[in-house]
C-alpha positions as CSV (number, residue, x, y, z in Angstrom):
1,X,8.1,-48.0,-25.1
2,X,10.6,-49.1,-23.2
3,X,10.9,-48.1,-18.9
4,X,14.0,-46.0,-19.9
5,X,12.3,-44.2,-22.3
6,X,10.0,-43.8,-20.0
7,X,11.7,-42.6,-17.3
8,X,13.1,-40.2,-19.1
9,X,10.2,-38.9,-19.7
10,X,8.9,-38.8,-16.9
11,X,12.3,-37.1,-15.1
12,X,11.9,-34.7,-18.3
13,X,8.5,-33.3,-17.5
14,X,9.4,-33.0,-14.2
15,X,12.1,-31.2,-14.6
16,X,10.4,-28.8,-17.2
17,X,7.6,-28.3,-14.7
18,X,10.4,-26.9,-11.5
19,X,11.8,-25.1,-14.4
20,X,8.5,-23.1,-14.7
21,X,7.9,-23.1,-11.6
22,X,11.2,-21.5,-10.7
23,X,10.8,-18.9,-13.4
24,X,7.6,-18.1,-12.4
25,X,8.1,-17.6,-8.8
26,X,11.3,-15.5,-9.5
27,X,8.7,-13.3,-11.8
28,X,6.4,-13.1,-9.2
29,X,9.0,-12.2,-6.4
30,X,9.9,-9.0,-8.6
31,X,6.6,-7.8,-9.2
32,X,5.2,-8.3,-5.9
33,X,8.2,-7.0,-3.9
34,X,8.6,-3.6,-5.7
35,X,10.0,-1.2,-3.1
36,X,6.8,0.9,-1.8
37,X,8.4,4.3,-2.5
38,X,9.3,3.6,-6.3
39,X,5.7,2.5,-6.5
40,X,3.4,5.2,-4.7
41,X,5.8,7.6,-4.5
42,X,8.6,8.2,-7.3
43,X,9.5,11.7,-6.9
44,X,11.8,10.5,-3.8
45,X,14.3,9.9,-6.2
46,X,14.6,13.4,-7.4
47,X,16.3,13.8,-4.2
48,X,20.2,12.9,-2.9
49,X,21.0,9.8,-1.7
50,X,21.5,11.0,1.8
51,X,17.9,13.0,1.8
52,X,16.3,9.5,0.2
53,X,17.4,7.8,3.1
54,X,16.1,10.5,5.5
55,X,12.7,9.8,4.0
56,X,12.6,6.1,3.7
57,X,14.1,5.8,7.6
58,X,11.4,8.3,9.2
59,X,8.5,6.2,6.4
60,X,9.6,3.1,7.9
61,X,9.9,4.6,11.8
62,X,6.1,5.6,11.3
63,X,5.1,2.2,9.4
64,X,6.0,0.9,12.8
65,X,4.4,3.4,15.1
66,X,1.2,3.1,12.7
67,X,0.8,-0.4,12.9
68,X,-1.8,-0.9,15.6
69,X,-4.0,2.1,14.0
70,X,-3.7,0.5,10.4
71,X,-4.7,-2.9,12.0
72,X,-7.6,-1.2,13.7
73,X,-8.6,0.7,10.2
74,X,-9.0,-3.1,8.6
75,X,-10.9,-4.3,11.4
76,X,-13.4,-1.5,11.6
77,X,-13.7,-2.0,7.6
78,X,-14.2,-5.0,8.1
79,X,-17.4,-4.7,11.0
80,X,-18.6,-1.8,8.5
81,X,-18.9,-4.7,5.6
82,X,-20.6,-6.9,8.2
83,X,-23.3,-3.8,9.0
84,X,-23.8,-3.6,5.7
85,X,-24.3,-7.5,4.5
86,X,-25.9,-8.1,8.0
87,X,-29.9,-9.3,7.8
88,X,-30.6,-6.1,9.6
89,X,-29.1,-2.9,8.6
90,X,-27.9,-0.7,11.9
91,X,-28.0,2.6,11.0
92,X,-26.5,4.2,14.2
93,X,-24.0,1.4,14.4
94,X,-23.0,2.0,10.8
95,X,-22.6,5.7,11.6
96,X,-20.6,5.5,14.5
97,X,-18.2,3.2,12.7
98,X,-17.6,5.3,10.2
99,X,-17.1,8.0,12.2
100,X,-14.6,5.7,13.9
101,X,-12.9,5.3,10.6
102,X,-12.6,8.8,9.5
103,X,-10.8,9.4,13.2
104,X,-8.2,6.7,12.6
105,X,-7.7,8.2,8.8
106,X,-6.9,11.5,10.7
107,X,-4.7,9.9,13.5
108,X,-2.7,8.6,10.8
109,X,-3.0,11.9,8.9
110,X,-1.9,13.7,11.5
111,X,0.9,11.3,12.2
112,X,2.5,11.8,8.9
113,X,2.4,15.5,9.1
114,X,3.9,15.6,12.2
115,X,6.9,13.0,11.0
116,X,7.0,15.5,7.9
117,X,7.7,18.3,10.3
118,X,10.2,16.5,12.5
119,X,12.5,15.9,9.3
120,X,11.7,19.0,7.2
121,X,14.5,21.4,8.5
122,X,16.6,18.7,7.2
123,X,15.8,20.2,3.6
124,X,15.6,23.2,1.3
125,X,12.6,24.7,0.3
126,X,12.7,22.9,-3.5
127,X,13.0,19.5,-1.4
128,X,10.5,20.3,1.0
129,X,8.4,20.7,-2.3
130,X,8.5,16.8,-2.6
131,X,7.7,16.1,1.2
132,X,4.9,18.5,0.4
133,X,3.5,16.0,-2.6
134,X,4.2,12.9,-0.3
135,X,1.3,14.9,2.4
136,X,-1.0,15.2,-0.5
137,X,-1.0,11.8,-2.3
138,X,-1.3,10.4,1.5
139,X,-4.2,12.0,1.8
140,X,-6.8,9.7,0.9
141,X,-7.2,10.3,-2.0
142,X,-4.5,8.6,-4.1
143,X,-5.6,5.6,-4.5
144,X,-7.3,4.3,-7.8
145,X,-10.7,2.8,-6.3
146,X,-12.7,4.8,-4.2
147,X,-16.1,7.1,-4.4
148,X,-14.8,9.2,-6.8
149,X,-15.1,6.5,-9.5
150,X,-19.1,7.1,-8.7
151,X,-19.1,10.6,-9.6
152,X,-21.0,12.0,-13.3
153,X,-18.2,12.1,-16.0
154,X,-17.8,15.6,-17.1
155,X,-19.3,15.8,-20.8
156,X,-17.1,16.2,-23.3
């Protein structure tokens, strides 16, 4: 072959392979990015425009305020795992850090309620109905892993 031909096909695969790449990052950027509410919590969008952005301002006021305690919940996961793995199993250690986890899953509990109730007059009692589901699915609970995957199926 000649070196144009060659270079050609070399420039060609190269340009193919930014081509994917480009494609697939764009892809990626999508799926990753989704906005949080539309993900975890999609009956937002039953309400105005002007009530949605009541929610989402007072969600992303507490994200802030949160931070530090949703930092701290990762690191005491984290010392728990360590407990656990660790050659010697600390029992009293392992209880008093999760008992230190289940009082930063309240403190952040508790600061959801109490954003709830600082922009619930804001709405009627149907829309108040959806801040109501947005205090249960942040209860804990919502996610899909967790203990309750443990539990005896029901038979059928």
């Amino acid at each position: 072959m000649s070196n144009k031909i060659k270079i050609l096909l070399i420039v060609s695969v190269l340009l193919n392979f930014l081509l994917i790449g480009i494609t697939i990052g764009y892809v990626g950027k999508e799926r990753l990015h989704k906005p949080v509410a539309k993900k975890h919590f999609p009956e937002i969008f039953e309400l105005s425009p002007e009530k949605q952005e009541i929610v989402k301002k007072k969600m992303r006021q507490l994200r802030k305020e949160t931070k530090p305690t949703r930092k701290k919940i990762r690191s005491v996961k984290a010392e728990l795992r360590e407990i656990l793995v660790g050659e010697e199993f600390d029992e009293n250690l392992y209880n008093n850090k999760v008992d230190e986890l289940h009082e930063l899953h309240g403190k952040m509990a508790k600061s959801l309620a109490v954003a709830i109730r600082e922009i619930a007059p804001n709405f009627t009692p149907e829309e108040r109905e959806i801040l109501a589901k947005l205090l249960k699915k942040k209860d804990g609970r919502h996610h899909k892993k967790g203990p309750h995957h443990f539990r005896e199926k029901p038979p059928h």
